[in-house]
C-alpha positions as CSV (number, residue, x, y, z in Angstrom):
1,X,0.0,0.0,0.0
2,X,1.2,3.7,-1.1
3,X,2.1,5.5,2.0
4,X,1.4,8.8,2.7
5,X,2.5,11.6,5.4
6,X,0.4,13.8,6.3
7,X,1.9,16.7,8.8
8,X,-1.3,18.8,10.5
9,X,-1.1,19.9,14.2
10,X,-5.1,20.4,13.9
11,X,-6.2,17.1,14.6
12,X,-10.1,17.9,13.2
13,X,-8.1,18.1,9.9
14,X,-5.7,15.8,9.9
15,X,-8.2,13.0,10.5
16,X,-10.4,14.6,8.3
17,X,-7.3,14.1,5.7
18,X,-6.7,10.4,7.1
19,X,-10.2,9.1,6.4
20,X,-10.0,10.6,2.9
21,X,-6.8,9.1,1.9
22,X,-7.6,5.6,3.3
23,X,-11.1,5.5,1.6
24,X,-8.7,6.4,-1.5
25,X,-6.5,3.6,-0.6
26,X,-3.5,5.1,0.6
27,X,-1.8,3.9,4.3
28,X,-1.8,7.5,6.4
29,X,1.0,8.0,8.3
30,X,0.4,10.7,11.3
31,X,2.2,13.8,12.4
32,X,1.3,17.0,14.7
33,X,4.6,18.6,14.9
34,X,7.3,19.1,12.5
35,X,9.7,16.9,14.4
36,X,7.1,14.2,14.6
37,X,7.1,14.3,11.2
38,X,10.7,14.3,10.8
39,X,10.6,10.7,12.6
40,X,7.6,9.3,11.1
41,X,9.8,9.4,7.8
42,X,12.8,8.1,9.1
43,X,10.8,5.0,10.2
44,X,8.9,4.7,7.1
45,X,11.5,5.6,4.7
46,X,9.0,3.9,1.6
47,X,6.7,6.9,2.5
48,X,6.2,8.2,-1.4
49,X,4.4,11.6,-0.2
50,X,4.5,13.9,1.8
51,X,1.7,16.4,3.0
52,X,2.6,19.4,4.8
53,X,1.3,22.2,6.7
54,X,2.9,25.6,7.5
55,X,1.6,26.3,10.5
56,X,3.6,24.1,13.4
57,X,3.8,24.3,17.1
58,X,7.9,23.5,17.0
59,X,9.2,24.7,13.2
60,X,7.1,26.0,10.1
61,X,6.4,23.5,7.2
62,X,8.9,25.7,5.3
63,X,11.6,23.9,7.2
64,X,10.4,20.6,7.5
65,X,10.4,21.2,3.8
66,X,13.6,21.8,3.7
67,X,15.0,19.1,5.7
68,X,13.1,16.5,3.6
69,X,14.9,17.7,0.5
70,X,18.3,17.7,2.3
71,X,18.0,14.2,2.3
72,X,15.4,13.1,-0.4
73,X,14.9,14.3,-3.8
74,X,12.8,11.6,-4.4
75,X,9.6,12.1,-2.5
76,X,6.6,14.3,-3.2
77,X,6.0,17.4,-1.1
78,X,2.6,18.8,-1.0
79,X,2.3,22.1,1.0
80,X,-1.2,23.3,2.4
81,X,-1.3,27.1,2.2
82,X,-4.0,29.7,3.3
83,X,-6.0,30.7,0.0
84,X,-4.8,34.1,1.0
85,X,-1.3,34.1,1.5
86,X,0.1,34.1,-1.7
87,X,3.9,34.3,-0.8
88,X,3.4,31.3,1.2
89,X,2.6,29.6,-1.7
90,X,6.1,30.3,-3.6
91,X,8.1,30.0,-0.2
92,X,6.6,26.4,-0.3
93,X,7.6,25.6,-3.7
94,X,11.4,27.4,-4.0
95,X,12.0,25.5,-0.9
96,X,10.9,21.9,-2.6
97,X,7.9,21.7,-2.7
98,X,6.4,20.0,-5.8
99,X,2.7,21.5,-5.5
100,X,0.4,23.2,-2.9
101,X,-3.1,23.1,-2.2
102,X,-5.3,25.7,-0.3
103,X,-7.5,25.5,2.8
104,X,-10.1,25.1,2.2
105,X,-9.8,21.9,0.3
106,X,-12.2,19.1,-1.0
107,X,-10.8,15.3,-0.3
108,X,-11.3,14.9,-4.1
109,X,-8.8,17.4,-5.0
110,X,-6.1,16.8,-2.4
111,X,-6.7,13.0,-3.5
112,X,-5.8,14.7,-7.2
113,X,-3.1,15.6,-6.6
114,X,-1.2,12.9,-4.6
115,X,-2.4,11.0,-7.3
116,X,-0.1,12.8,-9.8
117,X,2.5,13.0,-7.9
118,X,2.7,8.5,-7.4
119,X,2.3,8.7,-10.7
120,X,5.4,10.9,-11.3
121,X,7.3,8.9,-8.6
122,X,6.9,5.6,-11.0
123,X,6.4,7.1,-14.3
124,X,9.6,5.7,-16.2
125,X,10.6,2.9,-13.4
126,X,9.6,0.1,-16.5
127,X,11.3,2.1,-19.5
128,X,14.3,1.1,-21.2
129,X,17.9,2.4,-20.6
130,X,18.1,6.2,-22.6
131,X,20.5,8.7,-22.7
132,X,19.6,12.1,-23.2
133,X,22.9,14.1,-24.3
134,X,22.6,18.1,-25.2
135,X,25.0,20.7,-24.8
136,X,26.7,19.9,-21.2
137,X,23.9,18.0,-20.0
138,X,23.4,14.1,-19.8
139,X,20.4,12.9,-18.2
140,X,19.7,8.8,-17.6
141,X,16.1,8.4,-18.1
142,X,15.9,4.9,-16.6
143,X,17.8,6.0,-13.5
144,X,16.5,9.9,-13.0
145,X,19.6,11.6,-12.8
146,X,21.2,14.6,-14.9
147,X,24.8,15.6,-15.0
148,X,26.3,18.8,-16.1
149,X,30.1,18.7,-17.1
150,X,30.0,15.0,-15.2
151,X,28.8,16.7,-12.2
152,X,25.2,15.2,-10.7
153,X,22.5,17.7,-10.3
154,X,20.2,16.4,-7.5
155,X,16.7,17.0,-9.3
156,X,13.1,16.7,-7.3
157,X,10.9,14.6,-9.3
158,X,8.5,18.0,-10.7
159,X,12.1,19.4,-11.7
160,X,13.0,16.1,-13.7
161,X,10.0,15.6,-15.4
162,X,10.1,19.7,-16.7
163,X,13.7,19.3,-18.0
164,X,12.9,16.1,-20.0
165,X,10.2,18.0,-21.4
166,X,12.5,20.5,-22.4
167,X,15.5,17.9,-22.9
168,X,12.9,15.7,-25.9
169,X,11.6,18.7,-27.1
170,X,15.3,21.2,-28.0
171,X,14.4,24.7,-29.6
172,X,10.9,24.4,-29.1
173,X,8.8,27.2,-27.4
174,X,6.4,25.7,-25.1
175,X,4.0,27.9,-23.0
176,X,3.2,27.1,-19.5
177,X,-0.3,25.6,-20.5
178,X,2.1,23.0,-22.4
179,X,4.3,22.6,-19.5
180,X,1.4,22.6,-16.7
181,X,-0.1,19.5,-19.2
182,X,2.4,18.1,-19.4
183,X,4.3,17.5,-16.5
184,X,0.9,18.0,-13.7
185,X,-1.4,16.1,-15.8
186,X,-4.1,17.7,-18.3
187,X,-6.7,17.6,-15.1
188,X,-4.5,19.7,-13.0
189,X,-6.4,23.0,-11.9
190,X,-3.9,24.8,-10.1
191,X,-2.4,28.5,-10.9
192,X,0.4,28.9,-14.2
193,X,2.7,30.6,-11.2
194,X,3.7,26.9,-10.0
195,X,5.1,27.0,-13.5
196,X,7.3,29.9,-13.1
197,X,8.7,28.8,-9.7
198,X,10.1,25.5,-10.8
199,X,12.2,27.3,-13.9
200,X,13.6,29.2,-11.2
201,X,14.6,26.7,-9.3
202,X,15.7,25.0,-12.0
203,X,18.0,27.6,-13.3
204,X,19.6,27.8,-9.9
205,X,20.5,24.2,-10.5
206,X,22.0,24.1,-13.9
207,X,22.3,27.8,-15.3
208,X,26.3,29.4,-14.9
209,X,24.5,33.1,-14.4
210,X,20.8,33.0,-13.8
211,X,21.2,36.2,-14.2
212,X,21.3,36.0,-17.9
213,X,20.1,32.3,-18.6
214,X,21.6,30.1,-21.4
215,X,19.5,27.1,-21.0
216,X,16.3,27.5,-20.2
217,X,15.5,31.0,-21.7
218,X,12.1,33.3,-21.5
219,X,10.0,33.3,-24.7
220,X,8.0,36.6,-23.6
221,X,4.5,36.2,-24.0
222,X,4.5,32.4,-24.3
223,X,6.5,30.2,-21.7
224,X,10.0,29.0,-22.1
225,X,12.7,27.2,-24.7
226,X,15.4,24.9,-24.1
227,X,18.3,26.1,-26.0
228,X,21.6,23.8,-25.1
């Protein structure tokens, strides 16, 4: 069974989240603090997602975030944000988050969007060995990994799946409709800014001046090119 963390200190919601996910079939792993949480992983290191909130009695979701990501690139982060703090929402992402949903939420959409992200998590596990090879860049599609200049760029699974996009697609202008599609799912009904965020972190990855970026560069109006 899929597990799934789910980090709320209100416990009204969080078991409200817990009944949803197991009618969904998922196993719900519990957490009120962001230490708690911290542990609950460490035990269940199999756990595929994570869910979590920003408001915590002992650290904010923003660094539970973060501490996930220091040692897992491989897990999906979910962030619940209130529908009216919009920098929480891009705090939550440029820290690792894959995707965010606002309170208030139905089951059916958080469901959504775990969902997605599973489906991410295993999307190329049964492909054959491939080599993507442009410019610097060498990405193992079998293994998920990209190197730059033989160096390993550690890449969540939302930032692999956008620069294979790019990667399969060279020279091509794709807007963030086409990127949203393509890489969320074509059901997706989040915001185009989740978008914009991952190219930035992305270009902190792999660009030498983001600055001026080489690789992934701005078609105004439209979206974004690959161009090594």
């Amino acid at each position: 069974m899929k597990k799934v963390l789910i980090l709320e200190d209100e416990v009204n919601i969080r078991s409200f989240v817990v009944i949803n996910l197991t009618r969904a079939g998922y196993e719900a792993i519990e957490a009120g603090t962001g230490q708690e949480a911290l542990d609950r992983l460490a035990e269940n290191p199999d756990i595929g997602v994570a869910i979590l909130d920003i408001m915590l009695p002992d650290m904010d979701g923003f660094e539970v975030c973060r501490r996930i990501r220091a040692v897992s690139k491989q897990i999906g982060i979910v962030m619940l944000t209130a529908r009216t703090q919009e920098m929480d929402k891009v705090t939550g992402l440029m820290t690792g988050a894959d995707d965010y949903v606002t309170k208030p939420f139905s089951p059916a959409e958080l469901t959504a969007r775990i969902d997605a992200l599973f489906r991410r998590i295993g999307g190329d596990s049964n492909t054959s060995s491939e080599m993507l090879i442009q410019g610097p860049f060498v990405m193992n599609t079998r293994n998920h990994t990209l190197e730059k200049n033989g160096n390993r760029i550690r890449l969540t699974q939302v930032e692999y799946a956008i620069l294979k996009l790019f990667m399969q697609n060279p020279g091509m202008a794709l807007s963030r409709e086409d990127i949203l599609s393509a890489v969320w799912g074509q059901d997706y009904e989040g915001e185009l800014k989740i978008v914009d965020v991952n190219i930035r972190r992305l270009r902190i990855k792999i660009e030498d001046d983001t600055s001026n970026p080489t690789y992934i560069t701005t078609v105004w109006g439209l979206g974004y090119k690959w161009g090594a």
